[in-house]
C-alpha positions, 0 to 999 in steps of 0.5 A: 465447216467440217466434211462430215456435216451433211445438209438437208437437201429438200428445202428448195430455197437452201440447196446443200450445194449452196457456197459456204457462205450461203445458209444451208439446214444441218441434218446431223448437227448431233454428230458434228465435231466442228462449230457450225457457220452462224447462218447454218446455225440459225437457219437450222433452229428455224426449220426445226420449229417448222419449215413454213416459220422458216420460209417467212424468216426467208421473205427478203421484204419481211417487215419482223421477225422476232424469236426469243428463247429463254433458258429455264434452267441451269446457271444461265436461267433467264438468258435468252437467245434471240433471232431477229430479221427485218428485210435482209438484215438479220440480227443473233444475240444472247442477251440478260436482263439486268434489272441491278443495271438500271433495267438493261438488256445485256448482251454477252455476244451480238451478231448483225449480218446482211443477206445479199441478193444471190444469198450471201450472208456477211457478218457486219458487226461482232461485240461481246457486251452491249447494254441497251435499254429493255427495247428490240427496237433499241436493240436493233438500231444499236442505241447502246446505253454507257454503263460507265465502263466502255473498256470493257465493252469489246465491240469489234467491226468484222475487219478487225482480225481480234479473236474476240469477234470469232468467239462470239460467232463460234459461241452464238452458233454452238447455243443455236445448236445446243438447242436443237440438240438436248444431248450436246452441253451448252458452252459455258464461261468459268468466272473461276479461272485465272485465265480471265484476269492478267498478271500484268499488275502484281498488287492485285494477283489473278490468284486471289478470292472472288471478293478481290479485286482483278484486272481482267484480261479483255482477250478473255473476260469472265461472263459476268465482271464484278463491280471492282474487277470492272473499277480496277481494269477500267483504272488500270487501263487509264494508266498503272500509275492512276491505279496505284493512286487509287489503291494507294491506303494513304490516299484521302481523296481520290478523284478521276475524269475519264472522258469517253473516247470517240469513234465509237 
């Protein structure tokens, strides 16, 4: 956390001079030029809607809490970013519905922390793209449902060092703020760039139109996949060869089990 953020010192249960890894209620999240630890960013949403709503989602046996925000507006209207804590787990995400995919949530980037007793907070599980039938309660006990392409689904525990688990913190605390803050942009993710696709397979160029299909570069994915980016990645990481098969035009018959991998 930059030295130039400063915290509310008059929320007894947050003390500015708490450890870093302790929540702390931002004042000047408007002049801050670094992204805000994820518990600062949720504590600070909360306290802004008011500080007795902050004081239940502190309540160590709280049975719920739930916070849904919906964006109304913009290319990303209808996304809702949603808080939610039982007990001393807390739960951040930003989810889609996605009624074309047999009525599920889609989450672009899920969050679940623990709070310990002297009020640490731990980040035990980062992913980027969960799907889970419309149920909080499924959400929440993490019944994920397989939407046929689990390549794509980056789930990375927190010992895992990938840059995917830092994005998605650093993107979910910037949306927290955002909100807060009506004159600091939303963060956004380009489909358009080539950055999100590899060139690691030239029959199919990262260069070419939208209609095209690309192998999407996990490190770096655009926020919504197509259909035949999503096909051709999850081919291409079988094996380039299965993918040359399949893009083979004299092929007349193409047929491929894909066995889900376990551990998950």
């Amino acid at each position: 956390m930059s030295q130039t953020v400063n915290f509310l010192t008059n929320f007894a249960s947050l003390p500015a001079t708490a450890p870093s890894s302790h929540a702390h209620i931002i004042s000047d999240f408007a002049c801050s030029t670094s992204t805000p630890h994820i518990q600062d960013a949720i504590v600070t949403l909360v306290y802004k809607i008011s500080p007795s709503t902050l004081f239940t989602f502190l309540e160590p046996d709280i049975k719920e809490f739930q916070l849904v925000q919906t964006r109304r507006q913009g290319k990303d209207a209808g996304e809702k970013l949603v808080v939610m804590k039982r007990g001393r787990k807390v739960i951040i995400g930003l989810a889609n519905p996605s009624p074309d995919l047999f009525d599920t949530l889609e989450f672009d980037n899920l969050v679940r922390l623990e709070i310990d007793k002297e009020g640490a907070w731990k980040v035990m599980y980062a992913s980027y793209r969960d799907y889970f039938r419309e149920s909080w309660d499924d959400v929440w006990d993490g019944i994920t449902v397989n939407r046929g392409w689990d390549d794509l689904s980056l789930r990375a525990w927190v010992e895992d060092p990938r840059s995917e688990s830092r994005r998605t913190l650093e993107i979910l605390a910037d949306e927290l703020m955002a909100l807060n803050s009506p004159t600091k942009p939303s963060p956004s993710t380009s489909d358009n760039k080539t950055s999100n696709y590899t060139t690691a397979f030239s029959p199919l160029p990262p260069s070419t139109s939208a209609t095209h299909a690309h192998i999407l570069n996990l490190h770096s994915p655009p926020a919504h996949p197509t259909l035949q980016d999503t096909l051709v990645t999850t081919l291409y990481h079988t094996s380039p060869a299965t993918l040359s098969r399949f893009l083979d035009p004299t092929v007349h018959n193409f047929k491929e089990i894909l066995e889900k991998k376990g551990g998950m």
